[in-house]
N, C-alpha and C positions, 0 to 999 in steps of 0.2 A: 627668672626663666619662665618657660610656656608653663600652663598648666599641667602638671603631670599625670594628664588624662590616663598613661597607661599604668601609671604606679602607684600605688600606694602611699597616701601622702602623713609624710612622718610627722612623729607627735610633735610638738613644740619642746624646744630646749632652750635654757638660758646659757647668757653669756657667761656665765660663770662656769660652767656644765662643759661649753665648747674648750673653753680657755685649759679647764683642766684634763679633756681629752687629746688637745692639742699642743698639750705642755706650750701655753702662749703665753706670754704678760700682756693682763688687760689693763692698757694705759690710765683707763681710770674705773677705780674698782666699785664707783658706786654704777657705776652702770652693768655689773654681774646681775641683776636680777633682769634687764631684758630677755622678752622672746625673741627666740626667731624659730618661725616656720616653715623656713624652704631655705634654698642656696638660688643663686642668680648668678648673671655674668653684672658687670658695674653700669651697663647700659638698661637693664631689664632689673635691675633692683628697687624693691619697696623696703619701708622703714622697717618690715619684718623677716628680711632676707640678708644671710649673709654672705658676703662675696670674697674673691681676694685681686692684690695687683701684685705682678712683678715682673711690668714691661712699659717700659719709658712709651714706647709704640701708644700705648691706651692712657695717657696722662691726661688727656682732653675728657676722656670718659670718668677718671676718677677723681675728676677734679668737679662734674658736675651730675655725680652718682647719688642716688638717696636711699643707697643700702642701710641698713641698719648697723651694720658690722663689717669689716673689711680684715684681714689677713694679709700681711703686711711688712717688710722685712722692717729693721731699724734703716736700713740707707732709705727707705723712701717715706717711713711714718711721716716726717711733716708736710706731706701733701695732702694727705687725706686730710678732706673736709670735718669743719669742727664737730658738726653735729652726726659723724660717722664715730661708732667705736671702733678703736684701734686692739688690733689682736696684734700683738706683734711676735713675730718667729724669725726662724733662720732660715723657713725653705716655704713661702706661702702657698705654692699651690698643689707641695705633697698634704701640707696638714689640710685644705680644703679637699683634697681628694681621701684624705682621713674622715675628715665628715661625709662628705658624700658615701664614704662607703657604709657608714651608719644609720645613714639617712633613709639609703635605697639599697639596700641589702640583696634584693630579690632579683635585681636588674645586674646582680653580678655573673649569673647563672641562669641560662634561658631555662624556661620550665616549659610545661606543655601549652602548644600554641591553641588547643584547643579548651583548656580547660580540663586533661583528662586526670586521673587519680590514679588509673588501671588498665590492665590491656584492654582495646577496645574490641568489642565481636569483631570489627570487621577485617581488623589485623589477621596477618596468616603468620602461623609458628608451626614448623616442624613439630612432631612429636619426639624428634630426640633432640631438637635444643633443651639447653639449660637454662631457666632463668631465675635466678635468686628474689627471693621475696623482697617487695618494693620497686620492682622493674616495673618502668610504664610504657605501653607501647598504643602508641596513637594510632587513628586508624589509616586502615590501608596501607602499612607497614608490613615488609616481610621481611621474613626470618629464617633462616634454612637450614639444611640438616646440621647438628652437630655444633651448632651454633651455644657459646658461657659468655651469658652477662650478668655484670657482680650487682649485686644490690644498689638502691638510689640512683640508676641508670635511665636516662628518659631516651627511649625511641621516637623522633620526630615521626609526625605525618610522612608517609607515604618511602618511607626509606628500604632503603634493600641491605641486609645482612646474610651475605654468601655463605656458605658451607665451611665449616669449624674455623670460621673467625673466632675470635677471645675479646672480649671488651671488657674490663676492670667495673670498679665500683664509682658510683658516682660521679658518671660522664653524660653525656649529652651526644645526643647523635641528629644533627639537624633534618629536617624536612626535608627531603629531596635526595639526601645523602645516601652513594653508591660505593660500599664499601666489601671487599674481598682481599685472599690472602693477607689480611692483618692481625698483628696483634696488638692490641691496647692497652695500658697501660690505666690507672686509678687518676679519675678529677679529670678527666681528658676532654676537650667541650671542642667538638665540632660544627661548626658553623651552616648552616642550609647548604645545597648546593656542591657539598665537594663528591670527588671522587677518587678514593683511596683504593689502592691496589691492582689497581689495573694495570695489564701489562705495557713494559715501556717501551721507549722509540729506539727499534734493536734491526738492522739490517744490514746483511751484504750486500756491498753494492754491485748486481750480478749483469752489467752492458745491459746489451740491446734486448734482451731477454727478460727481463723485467731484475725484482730486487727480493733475495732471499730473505723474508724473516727469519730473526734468531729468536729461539724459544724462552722466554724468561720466567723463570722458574724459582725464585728468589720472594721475599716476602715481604713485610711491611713492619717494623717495630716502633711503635710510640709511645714513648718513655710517661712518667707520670708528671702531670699537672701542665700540657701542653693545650695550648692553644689555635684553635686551624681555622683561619675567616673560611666567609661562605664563596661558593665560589675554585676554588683552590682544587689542585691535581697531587699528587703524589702517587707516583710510579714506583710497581714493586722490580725486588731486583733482579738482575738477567741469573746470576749467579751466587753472587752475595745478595745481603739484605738493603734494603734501604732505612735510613734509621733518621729519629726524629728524637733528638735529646730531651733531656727532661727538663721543664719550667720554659722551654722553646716558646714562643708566641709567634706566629704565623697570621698575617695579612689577608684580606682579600686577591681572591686570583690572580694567586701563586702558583706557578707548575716546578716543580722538584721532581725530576727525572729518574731514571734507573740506576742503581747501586748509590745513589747520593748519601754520604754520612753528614747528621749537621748535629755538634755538642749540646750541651747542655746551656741555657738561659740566654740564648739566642734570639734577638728581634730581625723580623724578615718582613718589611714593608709590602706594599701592592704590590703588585704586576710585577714580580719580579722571576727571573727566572734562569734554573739552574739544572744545566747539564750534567749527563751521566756522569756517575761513577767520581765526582767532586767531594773533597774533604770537608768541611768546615769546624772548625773548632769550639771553644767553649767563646759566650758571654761575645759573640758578632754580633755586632749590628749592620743591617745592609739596608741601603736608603731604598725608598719606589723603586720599580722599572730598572733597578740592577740588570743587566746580563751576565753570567758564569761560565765559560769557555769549561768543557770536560777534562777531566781529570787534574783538574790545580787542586792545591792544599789553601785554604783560609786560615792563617794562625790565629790562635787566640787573640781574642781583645781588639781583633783588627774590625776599623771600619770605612764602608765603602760608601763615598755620597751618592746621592738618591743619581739615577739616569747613564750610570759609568756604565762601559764595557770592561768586561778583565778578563784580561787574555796570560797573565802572567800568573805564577802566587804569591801570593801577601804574607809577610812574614808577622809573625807575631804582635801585636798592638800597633800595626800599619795604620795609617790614617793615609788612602787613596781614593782618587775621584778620576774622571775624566773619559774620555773616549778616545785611544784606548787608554785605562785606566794606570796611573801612577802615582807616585806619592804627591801627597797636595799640595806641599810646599812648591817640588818641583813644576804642577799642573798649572798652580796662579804664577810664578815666574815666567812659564811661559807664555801664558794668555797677557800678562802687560808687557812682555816683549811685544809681539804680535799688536796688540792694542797700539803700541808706542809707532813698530811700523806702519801699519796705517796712517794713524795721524799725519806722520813726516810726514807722507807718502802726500797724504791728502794736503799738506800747507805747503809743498814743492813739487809739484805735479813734473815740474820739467826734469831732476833731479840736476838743477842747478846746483843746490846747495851740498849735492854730495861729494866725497872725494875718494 
C-alpha cells in the first residue's frame, strides 16, 4: 500500500504472531519467524507486506505479487507463488481485515482533525450544556442550551449542537455537522457533513395558492454503535420519531426522510434514498441509489440491489432488484426474455420467421 502518511505505522509482527491471531495454518512453519511491516493490496506488495486473494478476478496480480505473505483459502493456496508464505484460512479477507484492525487501530475512529485534546477557546458552549469529562470540542464548534454529551465524545470543527440534544458516550460528531431534535445513542460516529433533525418534507398540497407546510414535531433516535457517512440527511418526524437501529451503518449521502424506522444491523449504501414514514427491518441491506416509495414495510433479512425503485414491500429475507423493483429471480427471467426478443427481432427484421 501507499505510505501511510497519515497513520501511524505499526510495529512489525511475525508470521507466527499473524497465523496465531488469525487462527491460520502457516503452510510452512519455518517461515513463522518472518516480519512483516505493513499490509498491501498483491500489486503494491514488498517482501515485507502481508496481503491476501480471494478473487479468481486478480490471479494475474497474485501470481506475479512479491508480498511477503498472502491469506489464502485452501481452494486457491496452490497458486500462490513459491516464495509467498501461505496463511491459509476459511475466510481470507475477514482475517486481513483482523489484521488491519490491529495494525490501524486509530483509523477505526475519527479523532480530532486538528489535533485537539480539549474544548478549544474558540468553541461556543452554552452555560447550561452539560459536558462529561473527556468531551473534546474543536474549534469553532457550537453548542447550545441544554445541550448532554457523555464522556470520550469528540465535537468536529465547526459543528452545530441545537438545544437539549443528547449525545451518548464515545461518539464523534463530524466537522460540519448540523444536528437538532436528536437523540444519540453510545459509539455513534457521524461522519462530516451530515444534517440530522431537520425538519422533513411535509406539505398539503394547497392548488393555485401555493402549498401548506405541515409542522414536524417528532424527533430523531439513534441507537447505539451506528454508523452515519458524511454527507447524509436524516429528517426528524412529523409525528412519530424517526429512528435509526442499533449497529446500523449508513453510507455517504443518504437522505432518510420523516417518521422513517430502520432496525437494528442494517447496511444502507450511497445515494440512497428513503421516503416518509417507511418500515425497515432488522439485518437489510440496500445496494447504492436504492429509491423507497413511502410507507412500505422492508422485512427482515431482505435485500435490494444497488439502483432499484420499490414501489412494493419486500417480505422478509426478499432478495429484489430492478426498476420497478421485484424479486430477482423473476427480474433476470425477465431481462433474458427481453434480451432473447431482441435478438430474434434483430436476425429477422422482416418477421419472416414468425408464426
Amino acid at each position: 500500500m501507499a505510505q501511510p502518511t497519515f497513520f501511524e505505522q505499526p510495529p512489525s509482527s511475525t508470521l507466527a504472531e499473524i497465523a496465531a491471531l488469525t487462527k491460520a495454518h502457516l503452510a510452512d512453519a519455518s517461515r513463522g519467524g518472518l516480519q512483516i511491516r505493513g499490509l498491501a493490496s498483491l500489486d503494491e506488495a514488498g517482501p515485507m507486506h502481508l496481503t491476501f486473494f480471494d478473487n479468481l478476478k486478480y490471479a494475474d496480480q497474485l501470481a506475479s505479487t512479491k508480498a511477503g505473505a498472502c491469506l489464502v483459502s485452501k481452494r486457491f493456496e496452490a497458486r500462490v507463488p513459491p516464495d509467498v508464505a501461505v496463511l491459509r484460512v476459511d475466510q481470507p479477507f475477514r482475517e486481513f481485515v483482523k489484521v488491519a484492525r490491529k495494525f490501524h487501530g486509530e483509523a477505526l475512529r475519527p479523532q480530532s482533525w486538528v489535533g485537539n485534546t480539549r474544548i478549544a477557546p474558540s468553541a461556543v458552549i452554552d452555560p447550561t450544556a452539560h459536558l462529561e469529562d473527556g468531551v473534546i470540542v474543536d474549534p469553532l464548534a457550537v453548542i447550545g442550551p441544554h445541550v448532554a454529551i457523555g464522556a470520550g465524545t469528540i465535537v468536529g470543527a465547526g459543528a452545530l449542537i441545537a438545544a437539549n440534544v443528547r449525545i451518548g458516550r464515545d461518539c464523534n460528531v463530524g466537522a460540519r455537522s448540523a444536528i437538532q431534535c436528536a437523540l444519540i445513542g453510545n459509539n455513534v460516529l457521524i461522519h462530516p457533513g451530515c444534517s440530522i433533525g431537520q425538519d422533513g418534507y411535509g406539505f398539503v398540497f394547497f392548488g393555485p395558492e401555493g402549498h401548506l407546510k405541515v409542522p414536524q414535531t417528532g424527533r430523531v433516535l439513534i441507537q447505539n454503535d451506528v454508523e452515519i457517512g458524511a454527507g447524509t440527511t436524516i429528517d426528524r418526524g412529523s409525528l412519530r420519531d424517526t429512528v435509526i437501529g442499533e449497529g446500523t451503518k449508513i453510507d455517504n449521502q443518504v437522505q432518510i426522510g420523516h417518521n422513517v424506522t430502520i432496525g437494528r444491523h442494517c447496511l444502507l449504501a450511497a445515494q440512497i434514498g428513503l421516503a416518509g414514514s417507511l418500515t425497515i427491518g432488522d439485518y437489510v441491506a440496500l445496494g447504492a441509489k436504492v429509491g423507497i416509495n413511502n410507507h412500505l414495510h422492508i422485512g427482515d433479512g431482505a435485500q435490494v440491489t444497488a439502483m432499484s425503485a420499490v414501489k412494493d414491500d419486500i417480505p422478509a429475507g426478499g432478495r429484489w432488484g430492478g426498476h420497478f423493483a421485484k424479486p430477482t429471480k423473476q427480474w433476470f427471467r425477465e431481462i433474458v426474455a427481453v434480451e432473447r426478443l431482441v435478438r430474434d427481432s434483430a436476425a429477422d427484421p422482416n418477421g419472416e420467421g414468425r408464426k
